[in-house]
Every structure is written in structure tokens, then in C-alpha cells.
C-alpha positions, 0 to 999 in steps of 0.5 A, spaced: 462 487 453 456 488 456 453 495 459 453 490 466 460 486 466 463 493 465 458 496 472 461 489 476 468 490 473 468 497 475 466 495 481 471 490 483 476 494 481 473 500 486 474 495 492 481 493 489 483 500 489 481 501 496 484 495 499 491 497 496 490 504 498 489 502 505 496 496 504 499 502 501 498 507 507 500 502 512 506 499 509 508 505 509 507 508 516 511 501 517 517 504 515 522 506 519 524 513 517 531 517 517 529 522 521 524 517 526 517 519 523 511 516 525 514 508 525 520 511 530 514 514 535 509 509 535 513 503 534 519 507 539 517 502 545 516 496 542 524 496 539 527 494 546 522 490 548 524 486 541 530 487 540 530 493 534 528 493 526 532 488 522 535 491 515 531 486 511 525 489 513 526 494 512 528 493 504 522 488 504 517 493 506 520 497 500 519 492 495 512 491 497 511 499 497 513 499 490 509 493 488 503 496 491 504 503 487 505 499 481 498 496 483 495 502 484 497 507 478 495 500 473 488 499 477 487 506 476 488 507 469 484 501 467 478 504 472 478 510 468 478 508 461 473 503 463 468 509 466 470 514 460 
């Protein structure tokens, strides 16, 4: 590869990696906790009028957690090695 293809791949991963943190950060504050947390004291009002979170929300928001975290570590590893 050419000292250009790998600035632009550089590139496009810096903006890749920026996007899943900020989906990682959000799905994560999304979250219900056990102890209430920040998702029971923002969302806290919005759970009467719609009828409180479903279980499999829950679970969802879990397996989209991991997958992003997943994403980020590969991301991150191929970032480095390429600008190393």
C-alpha cells in the first residue's frame, strides 16, 4: 500500500472509532441498571407514562454493548498497527 491509502484508511477508521464510542456511550446509559443509575433517573418519568422497560430490551442493549466493544478493540488494534 501506498503512503496515501493508508493516511485515508487511517482516516476512515479515526471516524469509525468515533462513531462506535459515541454508540457504545449511548447504549450504555440506555441501560437499566441494578441500582437505578443514570438510565432509572432520566428516563424514571418516561417509565409510567409508557408502561415501564421490557426484559428483552434489556437483553438487546446488552448484545449491542458487546458488539460494539468488540468493534472498538478491532478498530483500535488495526489503528495502531497501521500508524505504527
Amino acid at each position: 500500500m501506498n503512503k496515501e491509502a493508508i493516511i485515508a484508511l487511517v482516516i476512515v477508521l479515526q471516524i469509525l472509532l468515533a462513531i462506535i464510542s459515541i454508540a457504545l456511550i449511548a447504549v450504555v446509559v440506555l441501560q437499566s441498571g441494578k441500582g437505578g443509575g443514570l438510565s432509572g433517573s432520566i428516563g424514571g418519568g418516561a417509565e409510567s407514562v409508557i408502561g415501564g422497560k421490557k426484559k428483552g430490551l434489556d437483553e438487546y442493549l446488552s448484545k449491542i454493548t458487546m458488539i460494539l466493544g468488540v468493534l472498538f478493540a478491532v478498530f483500535t488494534l488495526i489503528l495502531v498497527k497501521l500508524m505504527s
